[in-house]
DOMI-477868 format. One record per residue (C-alpha): residue in three letters; y, x, z; residue number from 0. Coordinates in Angstrom, 2 decimals, padded with zeros to 5 digits. Each point is the difference from the previous one (the first is absolute). Layout:
BEGIN
> ala/Y/X/Z/NUM .
...
This chain:
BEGIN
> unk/004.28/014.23/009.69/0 .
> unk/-001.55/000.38/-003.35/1 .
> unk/001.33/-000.07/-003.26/2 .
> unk/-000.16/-003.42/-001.88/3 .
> unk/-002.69/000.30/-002.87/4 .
> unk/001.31/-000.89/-002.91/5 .
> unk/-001.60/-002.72/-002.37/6 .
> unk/-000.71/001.71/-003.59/7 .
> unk/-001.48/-003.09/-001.75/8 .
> unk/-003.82/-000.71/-000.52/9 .
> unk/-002.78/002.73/000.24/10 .
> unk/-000.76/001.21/-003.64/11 .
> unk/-003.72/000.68/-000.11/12 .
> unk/000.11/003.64/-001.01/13 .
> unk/-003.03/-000.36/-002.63/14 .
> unk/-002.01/-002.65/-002.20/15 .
> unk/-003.24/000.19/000.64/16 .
> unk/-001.34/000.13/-003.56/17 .
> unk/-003.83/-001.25/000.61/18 .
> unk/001.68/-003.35/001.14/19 .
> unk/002.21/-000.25/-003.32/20 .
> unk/-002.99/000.46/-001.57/21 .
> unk/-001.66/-002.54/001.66/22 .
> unk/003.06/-002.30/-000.18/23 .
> unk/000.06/000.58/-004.13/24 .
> unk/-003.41/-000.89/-000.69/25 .
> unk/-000.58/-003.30/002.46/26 .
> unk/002.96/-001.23/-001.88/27 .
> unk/-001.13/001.50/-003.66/28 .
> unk/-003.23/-002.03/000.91/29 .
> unk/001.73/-003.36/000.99/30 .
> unk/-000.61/-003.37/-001.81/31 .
> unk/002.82/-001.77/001.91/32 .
> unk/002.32/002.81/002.10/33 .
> unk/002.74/-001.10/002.07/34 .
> unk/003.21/001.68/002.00/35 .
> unk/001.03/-001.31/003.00/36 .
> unk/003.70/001.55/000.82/37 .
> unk/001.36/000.33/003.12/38 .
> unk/003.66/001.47/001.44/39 .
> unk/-001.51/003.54/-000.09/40 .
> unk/-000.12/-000.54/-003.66/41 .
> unk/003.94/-001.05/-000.41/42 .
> unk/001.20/003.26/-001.57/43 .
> unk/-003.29/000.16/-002.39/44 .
> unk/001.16/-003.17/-001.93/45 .
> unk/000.22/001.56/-003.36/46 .
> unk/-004.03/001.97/001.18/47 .
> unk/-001.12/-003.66/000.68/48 .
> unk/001.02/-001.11/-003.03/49 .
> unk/-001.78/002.25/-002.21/50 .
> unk/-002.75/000.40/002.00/51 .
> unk/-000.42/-004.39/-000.44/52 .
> unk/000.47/000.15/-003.83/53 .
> unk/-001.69/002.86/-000.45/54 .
> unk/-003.11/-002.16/001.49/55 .
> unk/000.78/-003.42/-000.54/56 .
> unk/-000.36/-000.73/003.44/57 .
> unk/002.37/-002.90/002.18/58 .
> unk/002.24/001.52/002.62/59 .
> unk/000.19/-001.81/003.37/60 .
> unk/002.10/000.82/002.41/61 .
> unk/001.03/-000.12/004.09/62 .
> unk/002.46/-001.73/001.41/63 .
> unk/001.68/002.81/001.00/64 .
> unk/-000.70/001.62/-003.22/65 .
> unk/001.37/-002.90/-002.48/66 .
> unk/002.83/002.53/-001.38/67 .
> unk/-002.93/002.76/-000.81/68 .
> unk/-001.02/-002.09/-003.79/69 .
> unk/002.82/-002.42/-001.54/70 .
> unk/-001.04/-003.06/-000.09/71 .
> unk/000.61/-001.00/-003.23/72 .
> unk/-002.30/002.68/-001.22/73 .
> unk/-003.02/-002.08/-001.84/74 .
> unk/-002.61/002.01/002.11/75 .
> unk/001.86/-000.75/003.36/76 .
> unk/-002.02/-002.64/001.27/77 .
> unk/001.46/-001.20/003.70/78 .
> unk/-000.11/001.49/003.38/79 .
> unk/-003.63/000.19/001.60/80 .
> unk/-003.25/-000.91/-001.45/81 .
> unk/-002.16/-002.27/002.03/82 .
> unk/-000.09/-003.86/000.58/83 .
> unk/003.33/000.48/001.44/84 .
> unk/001.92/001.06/-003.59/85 .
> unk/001.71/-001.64/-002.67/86 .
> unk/-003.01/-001.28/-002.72/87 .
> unk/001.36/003.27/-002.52/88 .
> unk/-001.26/002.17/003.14/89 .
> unk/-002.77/-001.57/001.17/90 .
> unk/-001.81/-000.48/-003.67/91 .
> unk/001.25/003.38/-001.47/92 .
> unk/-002.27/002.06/002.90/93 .
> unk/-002.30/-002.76/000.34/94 .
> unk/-002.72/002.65/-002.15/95 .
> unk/001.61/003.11/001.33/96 .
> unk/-002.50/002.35/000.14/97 .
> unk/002.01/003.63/000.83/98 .
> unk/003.32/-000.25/001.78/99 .
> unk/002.57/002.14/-000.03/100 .
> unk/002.44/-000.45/003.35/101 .
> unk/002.67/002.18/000.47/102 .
> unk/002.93/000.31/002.64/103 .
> unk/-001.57/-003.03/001.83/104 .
> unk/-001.83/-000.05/003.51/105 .
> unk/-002.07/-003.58/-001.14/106 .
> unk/001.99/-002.06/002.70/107 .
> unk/-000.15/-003.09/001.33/108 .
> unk/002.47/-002.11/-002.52/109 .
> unk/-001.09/001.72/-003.57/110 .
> unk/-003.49/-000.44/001.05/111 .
> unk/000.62/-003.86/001.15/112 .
> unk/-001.49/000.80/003.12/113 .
> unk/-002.34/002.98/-001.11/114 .
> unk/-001.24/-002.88/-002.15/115 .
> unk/-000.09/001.68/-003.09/116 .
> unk/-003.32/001.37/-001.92/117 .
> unk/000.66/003.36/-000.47/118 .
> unk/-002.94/002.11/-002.24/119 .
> unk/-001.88/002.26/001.11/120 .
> unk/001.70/002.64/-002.84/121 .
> unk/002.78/000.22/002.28/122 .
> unk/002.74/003.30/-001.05/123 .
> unk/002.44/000.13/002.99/124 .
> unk/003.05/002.04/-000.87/125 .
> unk/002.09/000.36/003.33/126 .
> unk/002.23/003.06/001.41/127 .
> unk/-001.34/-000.95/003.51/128 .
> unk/-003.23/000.71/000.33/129 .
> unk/-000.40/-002.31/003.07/130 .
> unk/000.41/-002.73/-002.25/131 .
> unk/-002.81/000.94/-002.13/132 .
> unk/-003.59/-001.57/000.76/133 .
> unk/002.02/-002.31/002.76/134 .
> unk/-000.15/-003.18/-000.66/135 .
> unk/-002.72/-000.06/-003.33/136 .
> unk/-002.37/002.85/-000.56/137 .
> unk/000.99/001.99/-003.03/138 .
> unk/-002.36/002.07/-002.80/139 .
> unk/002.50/002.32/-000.49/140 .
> unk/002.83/000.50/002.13/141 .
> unk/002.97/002.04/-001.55/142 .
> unk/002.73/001.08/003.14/143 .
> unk/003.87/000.97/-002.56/144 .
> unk/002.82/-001.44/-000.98/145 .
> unk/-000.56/-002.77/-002.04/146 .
> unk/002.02/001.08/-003.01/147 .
> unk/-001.68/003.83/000.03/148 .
> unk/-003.53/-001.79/000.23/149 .
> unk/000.42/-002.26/-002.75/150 .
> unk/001.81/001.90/-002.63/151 .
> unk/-002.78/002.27/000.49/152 .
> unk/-002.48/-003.03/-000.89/153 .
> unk/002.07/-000.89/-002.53/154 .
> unk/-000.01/003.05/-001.54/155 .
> unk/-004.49/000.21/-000.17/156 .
> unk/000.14/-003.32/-001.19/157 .
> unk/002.11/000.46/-002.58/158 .
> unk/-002.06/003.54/-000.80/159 .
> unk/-003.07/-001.74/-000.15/160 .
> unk/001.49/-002.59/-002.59/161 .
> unk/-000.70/-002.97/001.91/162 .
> unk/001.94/-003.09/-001.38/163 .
> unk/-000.91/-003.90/000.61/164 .
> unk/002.27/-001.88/-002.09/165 .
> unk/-002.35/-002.69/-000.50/166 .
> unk/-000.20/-000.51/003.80/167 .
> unk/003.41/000.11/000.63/168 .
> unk/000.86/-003.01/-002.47/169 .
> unk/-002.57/-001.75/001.60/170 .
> unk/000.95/000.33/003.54/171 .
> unk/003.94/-000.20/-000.75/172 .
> unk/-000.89/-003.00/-001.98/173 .
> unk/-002.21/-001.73/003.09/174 .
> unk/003.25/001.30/002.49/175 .
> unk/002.48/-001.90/-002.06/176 .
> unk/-002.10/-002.87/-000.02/177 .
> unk/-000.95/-000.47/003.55/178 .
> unk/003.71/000.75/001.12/179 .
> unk/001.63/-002.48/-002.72/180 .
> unk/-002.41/-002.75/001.51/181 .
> unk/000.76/001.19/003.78/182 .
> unk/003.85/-000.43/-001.08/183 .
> unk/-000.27/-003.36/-001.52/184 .
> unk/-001.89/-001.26/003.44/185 .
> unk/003.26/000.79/001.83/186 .
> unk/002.05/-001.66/-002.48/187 .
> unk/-001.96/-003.07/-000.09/188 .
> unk/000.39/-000.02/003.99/189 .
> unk/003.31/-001.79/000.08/190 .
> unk/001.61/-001.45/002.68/191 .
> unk/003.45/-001.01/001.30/192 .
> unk/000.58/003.86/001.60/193 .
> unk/-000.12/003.61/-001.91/194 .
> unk/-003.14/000.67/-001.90/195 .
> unk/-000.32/003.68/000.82/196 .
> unk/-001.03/000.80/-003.63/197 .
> unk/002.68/-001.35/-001.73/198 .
> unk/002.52/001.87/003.17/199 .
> unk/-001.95/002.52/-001.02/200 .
> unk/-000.01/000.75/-003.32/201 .
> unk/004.31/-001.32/-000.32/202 .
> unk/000.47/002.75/002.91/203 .
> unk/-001.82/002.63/-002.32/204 .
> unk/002.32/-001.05/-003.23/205 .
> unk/002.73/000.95/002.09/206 .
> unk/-000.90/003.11/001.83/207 .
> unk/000.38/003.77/-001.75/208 .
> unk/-004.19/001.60/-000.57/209 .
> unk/001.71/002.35/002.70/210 .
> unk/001.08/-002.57/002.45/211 .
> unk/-001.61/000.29/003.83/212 .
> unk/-001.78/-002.96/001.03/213 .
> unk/-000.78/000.19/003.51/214 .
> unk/-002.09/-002.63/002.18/215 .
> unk/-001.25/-000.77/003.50/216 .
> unk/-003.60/-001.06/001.50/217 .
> unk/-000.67/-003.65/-000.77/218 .
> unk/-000.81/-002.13/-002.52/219 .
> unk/003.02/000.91/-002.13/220 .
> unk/-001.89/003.65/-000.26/221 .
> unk/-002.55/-001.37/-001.32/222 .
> unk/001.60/-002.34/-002.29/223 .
> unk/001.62/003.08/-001.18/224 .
> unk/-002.81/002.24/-001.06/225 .
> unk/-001.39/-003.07/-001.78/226 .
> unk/002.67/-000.78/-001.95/227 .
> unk/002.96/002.72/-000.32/228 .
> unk/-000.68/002.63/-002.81/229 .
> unk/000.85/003.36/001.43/230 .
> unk/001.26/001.90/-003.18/231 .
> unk/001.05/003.84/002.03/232 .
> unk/-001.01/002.59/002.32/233 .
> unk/001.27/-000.75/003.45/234 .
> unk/001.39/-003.21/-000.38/235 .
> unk/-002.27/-002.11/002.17/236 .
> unk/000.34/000.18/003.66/237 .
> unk/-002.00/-001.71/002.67/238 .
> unk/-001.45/001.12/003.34/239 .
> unk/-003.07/001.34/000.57/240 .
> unk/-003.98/-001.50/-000.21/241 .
> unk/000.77/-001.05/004.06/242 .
> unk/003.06/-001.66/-001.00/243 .
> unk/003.21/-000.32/001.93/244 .
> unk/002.53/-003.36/000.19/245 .
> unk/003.94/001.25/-000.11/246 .
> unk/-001.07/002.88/-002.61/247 .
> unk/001.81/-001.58/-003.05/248 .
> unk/003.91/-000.55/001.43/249 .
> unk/000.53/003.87/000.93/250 .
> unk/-002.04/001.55/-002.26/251 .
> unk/002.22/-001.44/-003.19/252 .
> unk/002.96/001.19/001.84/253 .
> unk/-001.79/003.29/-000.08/254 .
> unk/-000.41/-000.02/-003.36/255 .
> unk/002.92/-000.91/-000.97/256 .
> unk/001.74/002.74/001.52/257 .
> unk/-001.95/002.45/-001.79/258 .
> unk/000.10/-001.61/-003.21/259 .
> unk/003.25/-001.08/-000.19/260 .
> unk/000.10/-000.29/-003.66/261 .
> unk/-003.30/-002.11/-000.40/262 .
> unk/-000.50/-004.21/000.95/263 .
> unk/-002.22/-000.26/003.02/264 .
> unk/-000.76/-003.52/001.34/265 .
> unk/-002.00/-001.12/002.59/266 .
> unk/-002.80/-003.12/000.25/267 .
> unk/-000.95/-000.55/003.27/268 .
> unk/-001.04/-003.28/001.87/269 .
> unk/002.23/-001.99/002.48/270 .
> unk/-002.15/001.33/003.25/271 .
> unk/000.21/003.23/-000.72/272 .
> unk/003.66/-000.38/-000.91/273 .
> unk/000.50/-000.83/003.21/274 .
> unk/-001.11/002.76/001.18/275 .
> unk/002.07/002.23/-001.34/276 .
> unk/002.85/-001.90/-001.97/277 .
> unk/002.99/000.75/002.60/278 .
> unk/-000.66/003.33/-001.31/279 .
> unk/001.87/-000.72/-003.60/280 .
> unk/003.32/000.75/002.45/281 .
> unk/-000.50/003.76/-000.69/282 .
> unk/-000.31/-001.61/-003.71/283 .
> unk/003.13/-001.45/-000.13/284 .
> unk/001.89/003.18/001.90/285 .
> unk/-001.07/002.53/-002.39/286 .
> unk/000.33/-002.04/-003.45/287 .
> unk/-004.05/000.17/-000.75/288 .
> unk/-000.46/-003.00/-002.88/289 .
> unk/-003.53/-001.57/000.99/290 .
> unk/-000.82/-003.14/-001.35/291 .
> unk/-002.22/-001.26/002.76/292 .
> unk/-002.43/-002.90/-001.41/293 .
> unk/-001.29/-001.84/002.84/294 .
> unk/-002.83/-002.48/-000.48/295 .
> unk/000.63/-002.42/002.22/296 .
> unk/-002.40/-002.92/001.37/297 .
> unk/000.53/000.32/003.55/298 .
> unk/-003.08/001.00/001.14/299 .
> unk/-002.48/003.00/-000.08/300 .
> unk/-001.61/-000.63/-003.00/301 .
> unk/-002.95/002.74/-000.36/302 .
> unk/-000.98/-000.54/003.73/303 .
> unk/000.11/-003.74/-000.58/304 .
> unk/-002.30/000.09/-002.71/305 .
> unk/-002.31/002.18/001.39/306 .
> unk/-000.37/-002.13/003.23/307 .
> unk/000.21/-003.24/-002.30/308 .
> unk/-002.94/001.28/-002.73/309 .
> unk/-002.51/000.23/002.73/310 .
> unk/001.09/-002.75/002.87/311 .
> unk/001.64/-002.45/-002.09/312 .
> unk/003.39/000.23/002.39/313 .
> unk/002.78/002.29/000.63/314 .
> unk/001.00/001.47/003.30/315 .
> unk/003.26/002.14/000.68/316 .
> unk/001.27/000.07/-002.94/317 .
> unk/002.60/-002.37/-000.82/318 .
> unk/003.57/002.12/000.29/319 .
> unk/002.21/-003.32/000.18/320 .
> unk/003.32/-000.73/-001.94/321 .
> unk/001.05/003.96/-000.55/322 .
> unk/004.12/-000.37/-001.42/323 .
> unk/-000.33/003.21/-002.04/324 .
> unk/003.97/-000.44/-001.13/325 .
> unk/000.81/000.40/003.45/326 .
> unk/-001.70/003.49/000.02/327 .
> unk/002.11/000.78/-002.95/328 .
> unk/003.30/-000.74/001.69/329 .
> unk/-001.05/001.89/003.42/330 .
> unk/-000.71/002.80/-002.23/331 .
> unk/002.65/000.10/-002.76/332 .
> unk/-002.45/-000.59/-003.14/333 .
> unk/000.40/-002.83/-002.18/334 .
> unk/-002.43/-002.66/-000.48/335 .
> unk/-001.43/-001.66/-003.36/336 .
> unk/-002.23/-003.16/000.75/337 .
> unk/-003.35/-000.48/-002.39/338 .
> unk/-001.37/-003.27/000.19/339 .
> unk/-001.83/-000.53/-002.91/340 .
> unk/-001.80/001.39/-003.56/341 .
> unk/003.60/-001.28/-001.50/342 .
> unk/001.62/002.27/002.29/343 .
> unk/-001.66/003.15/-000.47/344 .
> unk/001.71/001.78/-002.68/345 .
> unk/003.73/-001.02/000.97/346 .
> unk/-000.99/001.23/003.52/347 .
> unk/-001.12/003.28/-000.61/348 .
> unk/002.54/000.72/-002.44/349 .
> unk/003.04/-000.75/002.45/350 .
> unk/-002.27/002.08/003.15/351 .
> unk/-000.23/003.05/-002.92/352 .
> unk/003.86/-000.19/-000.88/353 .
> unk/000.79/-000.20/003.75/354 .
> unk/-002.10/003.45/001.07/355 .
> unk/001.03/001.51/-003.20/356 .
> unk/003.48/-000.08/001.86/357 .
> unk/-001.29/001.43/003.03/358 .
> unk/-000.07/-002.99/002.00/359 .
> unk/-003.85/-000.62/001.27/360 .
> unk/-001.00/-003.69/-000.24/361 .
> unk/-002.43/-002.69/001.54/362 .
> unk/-001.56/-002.15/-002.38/363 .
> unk/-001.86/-002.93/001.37/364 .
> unk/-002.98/-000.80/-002.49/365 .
> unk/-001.63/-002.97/001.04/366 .
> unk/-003.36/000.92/-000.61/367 .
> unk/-003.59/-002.11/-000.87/368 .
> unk/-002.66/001.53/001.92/369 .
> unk/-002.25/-002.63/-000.84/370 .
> unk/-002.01/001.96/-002.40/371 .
> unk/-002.14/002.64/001.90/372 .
> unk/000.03/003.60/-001.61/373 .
> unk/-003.28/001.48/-001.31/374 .
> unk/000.19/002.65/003.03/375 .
> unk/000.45/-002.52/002.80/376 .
> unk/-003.19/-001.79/-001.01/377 .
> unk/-001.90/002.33/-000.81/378 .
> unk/000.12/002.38/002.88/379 .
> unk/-000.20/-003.43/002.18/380 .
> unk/-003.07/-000.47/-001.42/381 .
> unk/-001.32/003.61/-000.20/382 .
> unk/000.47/-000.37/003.97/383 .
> unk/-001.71/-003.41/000.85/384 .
> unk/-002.97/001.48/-001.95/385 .
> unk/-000.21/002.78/002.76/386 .
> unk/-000.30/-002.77/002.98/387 .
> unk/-003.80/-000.22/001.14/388 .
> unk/001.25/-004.30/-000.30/389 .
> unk/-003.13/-001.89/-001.75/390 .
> unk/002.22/-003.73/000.50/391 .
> unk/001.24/-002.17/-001.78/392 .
> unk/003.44/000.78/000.70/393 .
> unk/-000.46/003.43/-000.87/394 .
> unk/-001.39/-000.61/-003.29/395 .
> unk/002.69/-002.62/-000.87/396 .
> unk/002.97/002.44/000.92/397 .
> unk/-001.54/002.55/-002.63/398 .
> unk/-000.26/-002.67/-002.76/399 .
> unk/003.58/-001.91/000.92/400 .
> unk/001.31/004.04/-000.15/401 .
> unk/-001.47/000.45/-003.63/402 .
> unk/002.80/-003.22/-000.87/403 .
């Protein structure tokens, strides 16, 4: 037999090509309204990003994967994605976007709501595999590194050449703010008798270190999430990939946790795929691994519901039935904290944070409103209809009831 090869990390390109740098530097010298779009490739070139954004003025939009690679409450970060799919701070910032600068990012399905976004035709890709490059969108200059060599090296022409926007950067930090203060206040005007996930939101932010690991699932929680939870650090948001996978959130916060011991790592995952994987907060419990495990419960599968409801006006399949989540805590050994309500919130995360802080993991059941459809559920919905070759009425009425 033959020796095992050993993995040595990610394939370093061994030279910048400097005619593409060049190129890079003066489509985005030339730009009336630049943007960066951020990917996971890009998580280690935070501080790059950042300078790189302010240096231009330009909004920073992100993947879903990707969330950790530009804090969110940076005033340039402007939401994951860019299309009809985004948050309005995404959607309006690259509305104009005439060079784009994408980096660590293959343009997949979810950021792209659908490979509904508008991407320019100044497209720089910055990747460190080169089969990503010219994939999915055609680039004008395509740039194969590692993100952080590549742009400290654009950072470093731009800032030779002088080039300074300040004027544009107070007025797109200024139109961010605005758009994502008015996004907010829709949530919080969205009350009902369950959790509004803004206000769960923003009390579980209050409460969690900028360092804390948040880690999710595939569902509507997800995208919940990258609506409405700030990501502050490098690393600290964890979901599966663009092809998600349910049962992803229950063992990968144990993972986490084992590694990083010293740091708060909860989990917010939905009931079905808690199910999934939930038995598995045993190995939890045996090895003293604190995860606060927020699961937003409404007994049924709420992103395939809505995406079969937005269209046919019903709901097949999904409805879970009366899931006892207490009685998953007891099989496993975690304790259980009960969220029924807005009132609730605060006293309920605190006592789920004490708990894991003492190494016991913990299921919190957060009764949660999913009444109010997320900007990325509707819009890809509707991105998709569009595609059908359906001239009826139906058709046309499932577009406008999706634009609700």
């Amino acid at each position: 037999m033959g020796e095992v090869p050993v993995f040595e990390g990610p394939r370093q390109a061994t030279s910048l090509p400097e005619s593409e740098l060049a190129r890079a530097v003066e489509l985005l010298v030339g730009a009336e309204a630049p943007g960066l779009f951020v990917g996971w490739g890009a998580v280690d070139a935070v501080d790059e990003t950042r300078q790189l954004a302010e240096v231009l003025g330009a909004p920073v939009s992100t993947t879903l994967q990707g969330l950790s690679a530009f804090p969110g409450n940076h005033p340039l970060h402007a939401g994951m994605g860019f299309s009809r799919a985004a948050v309005p701070a995404a959607e309006n910032a690259f509305k104009d976007c005439d060079v784009l600068l994408a980096v660590g990012t293959r343009f997949g399905e979810i950021p792209t709501g659908s490979f509904g976004a508008r991407v320019p035709e100044n497209l720089i890709h910055v990747d460190i595999d080169p089969k990503v490059l010219n994939r999915n969108y055609k680039a004008k200059v395509a740039i194969e590194g590692d993100a952080k060599v590549v742009l400290s090296k654009i950072v470093e022409r731009l800032e030779g050449r002088r080039v300074r926007h300040p004027e544009r950067r107070a007025r797109v930090e200024q139109h961010i703010a605005k758009d994502k203060k008015a996004y907010r206040q829709e949530w919080y005007a969205h009350s009902t008798e369950r959790v509004n996930p803004a206000l769960f939101f923003d009390a579980l932010r209050k409460r969690l270190d900028d360092d804390a690991i948040c880690v999710v699932d595939d569902g509507n929680h997800t995208f919940l999430a990258a609506e409405l939870w700030e990501v502050r650090r490098p690393r600290t948001f964890i979901s599966p990939t663009d092809f998600n996978c349910m049962g992803y959130c229950v063992p990968a916060a144990i993972g986490a946790k084992l590694v990083n011991p010293n740091r708060q790592v909860v989990g917010i995952v939905g009931d079905g795929a808690f199910l999934m994987t939930g038995l598995e907060i045993l190995t939890a419990t045996t090895y003293g691994a604190g995860v606060a495990y927020f699961v937003f419960y409404d007994g049924e599968l709420s992103q395939i519901s809505q995406g079969q409801q937005i269209p046919y006006n019903r709901k097949t399949c999904t409805v879970l039935g009366d899931v006892r989540l207490e009685g998953i805590a007891i099989a496993t050994g975690a304790r259980y904290v009960a969220i029924e309500n807005d009132a609730a919130i605060a006293g309920g995360i605190e006592e789920a944070l004490s708990m894991a802080a003492r190494g016991q993991p913990v299921v919190v059941d957060v009764r949660i409103d999913y009444s109010k459809r997320t900007r990325f559920t509707s819009g890809v919905v509707q991105t998709v209809l569009k595609r059908f070759p359906l001239e009826t009425s139906s058709a046309s009425s499932a577009v406008r009831s999706c634009a609700k």
